[in-house]
N, C-alpha and C positions, 0 to 999 in steps of 0.2 A: 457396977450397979449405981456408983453416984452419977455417971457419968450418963445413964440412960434419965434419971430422974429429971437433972437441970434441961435437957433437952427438951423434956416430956411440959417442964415449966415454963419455956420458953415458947415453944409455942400455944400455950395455953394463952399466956397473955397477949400474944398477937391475935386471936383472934376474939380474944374479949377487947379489944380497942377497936371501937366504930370505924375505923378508918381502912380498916383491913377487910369491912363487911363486903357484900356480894354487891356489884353496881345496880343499877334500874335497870328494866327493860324498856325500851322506847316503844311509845305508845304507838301502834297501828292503825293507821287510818287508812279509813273505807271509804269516805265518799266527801266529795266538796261540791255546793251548789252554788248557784248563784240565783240569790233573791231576786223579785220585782224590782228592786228600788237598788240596785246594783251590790249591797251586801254579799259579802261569802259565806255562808253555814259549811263550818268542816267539822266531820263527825271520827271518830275514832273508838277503837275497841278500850277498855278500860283494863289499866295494869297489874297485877299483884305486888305484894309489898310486905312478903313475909316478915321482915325484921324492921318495919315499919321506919324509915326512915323516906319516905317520900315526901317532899315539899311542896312540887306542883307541878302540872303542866305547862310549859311556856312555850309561844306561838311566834316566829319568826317570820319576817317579811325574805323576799329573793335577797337582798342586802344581810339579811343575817341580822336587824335589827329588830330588839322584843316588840311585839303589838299587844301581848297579853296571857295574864300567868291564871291558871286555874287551879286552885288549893285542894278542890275537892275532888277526892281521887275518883269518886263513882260518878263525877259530872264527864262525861264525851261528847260533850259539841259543845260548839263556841260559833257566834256568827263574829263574821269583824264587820263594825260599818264603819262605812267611806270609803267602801275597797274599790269600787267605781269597776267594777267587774262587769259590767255590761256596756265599757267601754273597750277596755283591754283584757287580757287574761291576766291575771292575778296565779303568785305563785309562793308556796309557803313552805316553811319544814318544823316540827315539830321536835321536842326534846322533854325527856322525864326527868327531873330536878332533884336531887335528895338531899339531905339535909349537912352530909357533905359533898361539897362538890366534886371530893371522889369518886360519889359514887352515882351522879348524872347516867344517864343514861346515854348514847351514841344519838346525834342525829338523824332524824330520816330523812327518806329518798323528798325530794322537792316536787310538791304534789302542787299544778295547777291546774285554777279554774278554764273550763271549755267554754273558749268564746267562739261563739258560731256567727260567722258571716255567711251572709246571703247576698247572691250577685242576682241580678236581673239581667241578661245579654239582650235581651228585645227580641228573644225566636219563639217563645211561648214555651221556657223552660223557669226554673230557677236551681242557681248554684250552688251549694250548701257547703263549705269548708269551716274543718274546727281545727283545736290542738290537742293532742292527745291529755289527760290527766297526769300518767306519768311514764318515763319509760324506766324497768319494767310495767308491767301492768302490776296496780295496785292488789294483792294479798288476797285471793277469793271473791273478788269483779268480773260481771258476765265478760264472757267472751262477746258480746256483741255491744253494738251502741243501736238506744232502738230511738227514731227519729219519727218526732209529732210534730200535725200540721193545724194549725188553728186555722176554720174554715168550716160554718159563718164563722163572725167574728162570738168566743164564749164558747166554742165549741170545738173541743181539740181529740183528735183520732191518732190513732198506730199509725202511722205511712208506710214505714220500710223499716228495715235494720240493715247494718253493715258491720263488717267481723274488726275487733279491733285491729288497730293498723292500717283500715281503709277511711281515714274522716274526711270522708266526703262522699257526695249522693249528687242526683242532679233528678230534680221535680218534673213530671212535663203538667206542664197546667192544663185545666180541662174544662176550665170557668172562662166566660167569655171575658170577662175582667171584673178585680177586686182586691182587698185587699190580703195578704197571705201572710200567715208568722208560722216560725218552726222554732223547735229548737229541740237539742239533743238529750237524755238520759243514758245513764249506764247502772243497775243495780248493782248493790255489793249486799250479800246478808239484809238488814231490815233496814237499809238505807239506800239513800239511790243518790248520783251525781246527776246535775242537771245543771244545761247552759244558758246561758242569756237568751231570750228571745230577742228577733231578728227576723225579717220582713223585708215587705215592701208591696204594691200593686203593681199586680201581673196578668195577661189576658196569654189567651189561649190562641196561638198563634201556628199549632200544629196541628195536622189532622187527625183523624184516629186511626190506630194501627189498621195495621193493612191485614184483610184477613181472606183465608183464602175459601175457596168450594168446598161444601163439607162432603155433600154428594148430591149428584144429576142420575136420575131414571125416569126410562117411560112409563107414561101412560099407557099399556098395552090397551086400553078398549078408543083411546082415538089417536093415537101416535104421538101426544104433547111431550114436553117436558118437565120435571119438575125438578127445581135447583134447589137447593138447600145450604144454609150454612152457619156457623157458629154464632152466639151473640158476643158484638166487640166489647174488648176487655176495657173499653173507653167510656165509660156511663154516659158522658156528654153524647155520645152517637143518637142523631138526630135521624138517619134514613136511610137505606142501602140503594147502591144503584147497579141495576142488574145489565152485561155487558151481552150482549153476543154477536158471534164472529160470520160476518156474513159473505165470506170467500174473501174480501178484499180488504178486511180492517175489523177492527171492535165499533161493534156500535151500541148507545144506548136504547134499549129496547122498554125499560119502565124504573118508575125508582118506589121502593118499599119502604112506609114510614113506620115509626114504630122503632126502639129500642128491642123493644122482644120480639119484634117479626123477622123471622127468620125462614124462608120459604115464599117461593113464588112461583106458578104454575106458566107457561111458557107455549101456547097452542101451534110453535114452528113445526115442520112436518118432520118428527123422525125420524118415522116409516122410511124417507128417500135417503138418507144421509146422514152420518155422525154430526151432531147437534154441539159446539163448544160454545162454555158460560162462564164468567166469571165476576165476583163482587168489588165495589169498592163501598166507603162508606163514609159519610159528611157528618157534623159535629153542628149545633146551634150557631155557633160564633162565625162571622163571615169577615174577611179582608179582602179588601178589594172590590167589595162588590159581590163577593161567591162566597161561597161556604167554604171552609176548610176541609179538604177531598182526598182521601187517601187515594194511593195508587189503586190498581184493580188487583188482588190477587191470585195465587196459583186457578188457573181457570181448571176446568174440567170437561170432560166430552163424552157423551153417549155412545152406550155402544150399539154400535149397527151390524145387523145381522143381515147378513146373503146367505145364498142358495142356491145350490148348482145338484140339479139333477145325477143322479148314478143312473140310469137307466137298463141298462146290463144287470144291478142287483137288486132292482125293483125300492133305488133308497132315491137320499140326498146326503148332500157332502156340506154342510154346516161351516159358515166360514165367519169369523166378526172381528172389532179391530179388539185389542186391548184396555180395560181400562186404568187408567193409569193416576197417580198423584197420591193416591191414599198415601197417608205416611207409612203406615204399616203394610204397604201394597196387599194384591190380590193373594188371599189364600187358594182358593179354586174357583172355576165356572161351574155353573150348573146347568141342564138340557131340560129343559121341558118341555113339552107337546103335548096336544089333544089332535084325535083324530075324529073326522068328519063331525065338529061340536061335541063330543065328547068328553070323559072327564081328564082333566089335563092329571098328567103322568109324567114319572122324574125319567130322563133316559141314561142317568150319570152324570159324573161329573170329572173335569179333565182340569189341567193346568197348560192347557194347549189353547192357539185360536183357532181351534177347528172340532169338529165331532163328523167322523161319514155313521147313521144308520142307514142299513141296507134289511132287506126282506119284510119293507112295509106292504100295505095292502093296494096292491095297482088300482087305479082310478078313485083313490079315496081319496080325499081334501083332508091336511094335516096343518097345523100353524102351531111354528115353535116361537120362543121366549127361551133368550139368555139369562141365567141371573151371575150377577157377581157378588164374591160373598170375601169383603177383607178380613185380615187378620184379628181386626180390632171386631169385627163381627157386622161392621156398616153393608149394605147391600144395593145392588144398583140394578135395575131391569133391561134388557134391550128393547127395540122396535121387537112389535109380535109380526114373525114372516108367516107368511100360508102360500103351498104349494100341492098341486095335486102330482099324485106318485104316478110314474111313466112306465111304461114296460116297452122294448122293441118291439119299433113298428113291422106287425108280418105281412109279408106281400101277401096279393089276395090271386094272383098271373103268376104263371112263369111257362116259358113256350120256345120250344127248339124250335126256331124257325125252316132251319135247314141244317144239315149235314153235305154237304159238297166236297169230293176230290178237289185236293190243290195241288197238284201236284205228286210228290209222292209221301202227299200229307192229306189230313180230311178236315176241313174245317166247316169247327161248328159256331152256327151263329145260335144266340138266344136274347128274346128279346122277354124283358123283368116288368116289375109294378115301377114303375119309377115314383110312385109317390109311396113307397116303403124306404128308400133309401137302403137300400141292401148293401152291405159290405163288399160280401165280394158272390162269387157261386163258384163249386166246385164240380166240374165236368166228368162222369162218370163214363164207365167205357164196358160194353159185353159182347159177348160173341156170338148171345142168342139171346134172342127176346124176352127170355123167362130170367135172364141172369144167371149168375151173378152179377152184380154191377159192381165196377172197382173204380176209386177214384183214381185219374189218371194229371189230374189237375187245379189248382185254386187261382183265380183271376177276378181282378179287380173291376167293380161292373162298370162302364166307362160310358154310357149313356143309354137310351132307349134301347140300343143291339149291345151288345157285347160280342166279341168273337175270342174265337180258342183254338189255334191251331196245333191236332196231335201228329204228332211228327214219328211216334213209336210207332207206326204203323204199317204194314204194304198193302194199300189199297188196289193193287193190282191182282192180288189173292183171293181176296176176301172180303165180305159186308161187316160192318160194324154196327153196333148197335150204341144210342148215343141219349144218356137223359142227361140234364141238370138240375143239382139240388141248390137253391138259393139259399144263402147266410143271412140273417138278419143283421139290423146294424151290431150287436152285441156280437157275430160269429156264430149264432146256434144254427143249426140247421134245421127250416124251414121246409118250402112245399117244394115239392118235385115235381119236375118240368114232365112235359108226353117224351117219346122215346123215338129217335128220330135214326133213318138207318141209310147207309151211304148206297148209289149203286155200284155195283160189279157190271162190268162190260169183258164180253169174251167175245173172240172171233176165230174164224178157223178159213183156210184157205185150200180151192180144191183147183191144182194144175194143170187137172186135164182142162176141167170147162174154164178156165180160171173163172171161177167167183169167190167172194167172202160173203163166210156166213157170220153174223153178226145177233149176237144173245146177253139178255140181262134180266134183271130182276128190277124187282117194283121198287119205287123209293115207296119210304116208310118213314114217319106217316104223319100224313100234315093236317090240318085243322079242315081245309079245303077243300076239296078234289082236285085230281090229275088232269089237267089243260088237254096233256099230250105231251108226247114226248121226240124230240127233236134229234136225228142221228148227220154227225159232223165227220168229216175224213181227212184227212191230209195225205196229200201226192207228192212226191218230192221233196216231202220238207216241210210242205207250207200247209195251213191249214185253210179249207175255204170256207171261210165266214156265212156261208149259205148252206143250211143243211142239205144234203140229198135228199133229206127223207122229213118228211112232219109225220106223227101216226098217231088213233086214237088209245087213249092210256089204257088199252087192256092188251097193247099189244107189247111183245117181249121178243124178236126176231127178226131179222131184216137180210137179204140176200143182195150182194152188189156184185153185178156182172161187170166186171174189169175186163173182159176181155175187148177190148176196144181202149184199153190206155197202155196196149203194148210198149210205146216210148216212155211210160213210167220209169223210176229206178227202181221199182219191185216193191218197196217198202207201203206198205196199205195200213195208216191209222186211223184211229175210230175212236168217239167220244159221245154218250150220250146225255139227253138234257133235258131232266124230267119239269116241267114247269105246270105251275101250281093255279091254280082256282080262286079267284080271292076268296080270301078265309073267310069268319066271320069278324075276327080282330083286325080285318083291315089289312090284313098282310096279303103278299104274291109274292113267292120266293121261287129259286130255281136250285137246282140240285145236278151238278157234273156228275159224269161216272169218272172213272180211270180210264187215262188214255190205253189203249191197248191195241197193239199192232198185229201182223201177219206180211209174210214176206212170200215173194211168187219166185218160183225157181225160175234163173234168168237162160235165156236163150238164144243160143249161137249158131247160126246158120251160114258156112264158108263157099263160098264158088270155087268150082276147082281147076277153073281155064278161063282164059280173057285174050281175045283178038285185036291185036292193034287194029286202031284204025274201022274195027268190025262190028256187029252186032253186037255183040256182048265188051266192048271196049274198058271197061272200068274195075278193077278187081275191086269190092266193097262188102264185108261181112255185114251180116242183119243181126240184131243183135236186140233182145226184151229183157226188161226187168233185171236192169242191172245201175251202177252208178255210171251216169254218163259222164264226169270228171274224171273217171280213173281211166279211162279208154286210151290203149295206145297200140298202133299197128305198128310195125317191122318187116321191109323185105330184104333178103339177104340173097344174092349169087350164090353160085352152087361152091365159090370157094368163100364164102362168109363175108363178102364185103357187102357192106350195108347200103344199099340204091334205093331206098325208102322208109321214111318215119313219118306218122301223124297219128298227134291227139284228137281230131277231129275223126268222126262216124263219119259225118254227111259228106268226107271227104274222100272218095279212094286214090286207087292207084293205077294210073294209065298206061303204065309198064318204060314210062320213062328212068333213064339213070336218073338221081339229081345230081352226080356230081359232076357229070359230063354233059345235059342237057339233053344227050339224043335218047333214042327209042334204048332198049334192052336186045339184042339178041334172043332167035326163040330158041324158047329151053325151060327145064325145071326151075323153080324158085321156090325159096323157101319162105313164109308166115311166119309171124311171131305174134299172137295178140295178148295184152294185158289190159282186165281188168278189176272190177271187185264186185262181187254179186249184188246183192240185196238184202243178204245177212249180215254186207259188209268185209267179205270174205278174198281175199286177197285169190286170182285166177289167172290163169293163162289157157294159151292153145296153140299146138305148133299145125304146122301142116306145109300141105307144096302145093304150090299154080303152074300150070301150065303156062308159057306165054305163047301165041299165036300168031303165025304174017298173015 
């Protein structure tokens, strides 16, 4: 217990001796100025001093040598003059004194004054560099440094601020010249730091910002334009000069005076073409002779509206360019139209450059308007289009001219409206006048006639029955043609008398009346381009007595050729039948003896209605050796050997004849001659 007491005593009295007291706190400063007259005013918070041993404040130069002690503990600010601070920066530290100097307080951080210089480069800027207060930043001091511009002179404004850490700025001037001072603050609590003021005479040597198109739309009631654009953030801005681009360059088109004139109406024609505008903007102050001229900025361009007929779905197909530059670009387009003067009507709205409406009102007069509508809510007009709505032109014609055998095809011609433009026509096919009608074909109309050859067919059977339905240009089907019908040709052959009978039917039916009708034959092969027969068009029948072209080769063909009347459209067409034959039964008549040398000297068959190319005679001896050959008719056999030269011995002989009918029919004939001295 004694031993806890002396302890208890011991330090009792250490800390009743002042020297063991608590130290000061060093005073905290907030702000250092610098006066007109170069002085420094530095201010600081004021200390506590519970055990009352505080002496004073005393104030140190950067050398650490006293400038000046302050006794009174509730005084916090001291100017020092002569500190010549608005030559250099001035720097100080502070310390709290007590009445031992044990118990001083720690020096503070070295607080200097902000000396602002100002550079003049000669571009129509000024430079503005300080030095910071202190690093760190002094004890609850803005974050920023806020920077005033005296200008008139007496008259000092906010300019700008900068975050600490950034001491420096650069001015652009915007006076045409004068003189200019700045200088710096920085608040802390109910005081503020403030720099030397610093200057100089500066003119304005730069242009004003460059600004860009705010927005261009038409005038839908004349096609003009009207440009529009921001006021420059340059107050000096003396006038805008308005740019537009006329295919080969920017030209100046007018210049807009006026700081707050902002808009200018533009009577280029819209209506034809995307219209592009763009601003620059000039300042009072001129160098050189000109105004200082901003560049021209972001231009912009109208938007231009086409139009392309759908005629097929009784629309238009809406087409425009983009408009482009808004910062906040195009939200949507919007369609409006009125019809025939009407009241204008919304038709939607797309993020497309296009809109088709279709199933408007044919021959009605419509006129649309684009609208653009950004993000930001700005709005732009196009040219107003007007177009009247079309429908497929219908032909008002359409006429089978003819149906004609081709062969063993039927072709049909048809002649269209050619000022309908018709797509194509599709050729229809029946078996009798009342139909059905089936299409058997679609062909592309290829001028005044079209033709169509059907090839499903056997025109040697049968008439066909033959209309066309014309397509519009859209493909709809349109007016149908008259119904045009092929002829049938038949023939029949009688062997006793030889004659052919020759039968057909009417062609059908043309705009015209029947000329007459023309009956053609072929002998042999050939055909003779001269008919036997012309006859008046009610006739349907024809009898040809052949018996007088016994040297034929039997084959008898026939075509007939219904020719037409001129119409009333100006047309004269002609109309084939099918070729159609008949064959005569051929005829072989043999001698059955021949006299050297005699009356009857010549062994020679007679021979009708057969192929005279296949003809071959043969005589043979009674033991088969062959004493005569020829392909020649008109040639017999005189009863000479050939291989010996002289005559034959008389006696039987044997015939061989080959040939091939008239059906084509491969034949022979044996038989025996007698030969004769």
């Amino acid at each position: 217990m004694r031993l806890n007491g002396l302890v208890i005593l011991f330090f009792s009295l250490i800390f009743a001796n002042s020297s063991w007291s608590q130290a000061l706190d060093a005073p905290q400063i907030q702000c250092i100025s610098v006066l007109p007259n170069g002085n420094v005013e530095i201010t600081w918070q004021q200390i506590t001093d519970p055990n009352g041993i505080f002496a004073n404040y005393s104030l140190f130069n950067s050398s650490g040598a006293l400038l000046a002690s302050q006794t009174n503990i509730a005084t916090t600010n001291h100017v020092h003059a002569g500190a010549g601070a608005n030559l250099s920066s001035q720097s100080f530290t502070m310390q709290s004194i007590a009445t031992n100097s044990a118990n001083n307080s720690a020096v503070t951080q070295t607080v200097s004054s902000m000396f602002l210089q100002v550079n003049n480069p000669g571009n129509g800027t000024a430079w503005l560099t300080w030095n910071p207060i202190s690093v760190p930043k002094l004890s609850g001091a803005s974050d920023y440094y806020y920077i005033y511009k005296e200008y008139p002179a007496g008259t000092w404004t906010l300019l700008d601020s900068t975050m600490y850490g950034d001491e420096s700025y650069i001015d652009t001037i915007t006076i045409c010249g004068d003189d200019i001072n700045y200088r710096i603050e920085m608040p802390n609590g109910n005081c503020t730091s403030v720099s030397n003021v610093n200057g100089g005479f500066f003119s304005d040597l730069i242009a004003p910002s460059i600004i860009p198109v705010n927005t261009v739309t038409v005038d839908t009631s004349n096609g003009s334009s009207n440009i529009s654009w921001d006021v420059n953030p340059d107050e000096d801005t003396e006038a805008y000069v308005v740019f537009y681009f006329d295919g080969a360059g920017w030209v100046v088109i007018d210049t807009v005076w006026g700081y707050n004139n902002t808009s200018f109406n533009h009577a280029g024609n819209a209506n034809l073409q995307s219209m592009s505008y763009g601003i620059a903007a000039f300042d009072s102050c001129w160098t050189a002779g000109s105004p200082n001229t901003s560049a021209m900025g972001q231009f912009h361009e109208t938007i231009y509206l086409q139009s392309s007929p759908l005629v097929c779905d009784y629309g238009v197909s809406l087409s425009w360019n983009a408009y482009q530059y808004w910062p906040s670009g195009v939200d949507y387009y919007e369609v409006f139209g009125e019809e025939s003067g009407g009241a204008v009507v919304s038709y939607g709205t797309t993020s497309s450059l296009g809109m088709d409406l279709v199933g408007l009102n044919p021959g009605a007069n419509y006129c649309f308007t684009i609208k653009a509508v950004a993000n930001s809510g700005r709005e732009s007009l196009s040219n107003k289009f007007c177009t009247t709505i079309q429908g497929p032109v219908q032909p008002t014609t359409g006429y089978v001219t003819t149906a004609t055998v081709q062969g063993d095809a039927v072709l049909v011609k048809y002649a269209g409206d050619v000022a309908a433009s018709l797509q194509a026509i599709m050729v229809q096919r029946s078996e009798s006048a009342g139909g059905p009608f089936s299409t058997i074909g679609t062909t592309a109309v290829t001028g005044a006639i079209t033709s169509y050859v059907d090839e499903e067919v056997d025109p040697s059977e049968r008439s066909y029955y033959y209309r066309v339905v014309a397509l519009d240009t859209c493909g709809n089907e349109s007016i149908i043609s008259n119904v045009g019908k092929n002829i049938l040709c038949e023939v029949t052959h009688d062997d006793y008398y030889h004659k052919n009978t020759i039968t057909w039917n009417d062609y059908e039916a043309w705009d015209g009346t029947i000329k007459e009708y023309q009956v053609y034959r072929s002998l042999n092969g050939v055909v003779d381009p001269t008919p036997i027969a012309v006859l008046n068009p009610v006739a349907s029948i024809l009898e040809d007595d052949v018996s007088k072209l016994l040297d034929a080769d039997g084959e008898f063909c026939y075509y007939i050729k219904a020719v037409e009347e001129l119409n009333p459209s100006g047309q004269n067409e002609v109309s084939n039948s099918n070729v159609t034959c008949v064959y005569a039964q051929s005829l072989v008549w043999v001698p059955n003896a021949i006299v050297i040398n005699g009356a009857n000297s010549v062994f020679r068959p007679v021979m009708s209605y057969f192929d005279l190319n296949s003809y071959k005679l043969t005589i043979f001896d009674r033991w088969g050796n062959q004493v005569y050959s020829s392909t020649n008719l008109n040639e017999g056999w005189n009863g000479m050997d050939a291989r010996s030269g002289e005559y034959v011995p008389t006696g039987v002989y044997v015939y061989f004849i080959e040939y091939t009918n008239s059906y084509g029919e491969y034949r022979d004939k044996k038989g025996s001659v007698t030969v004769l001295r």
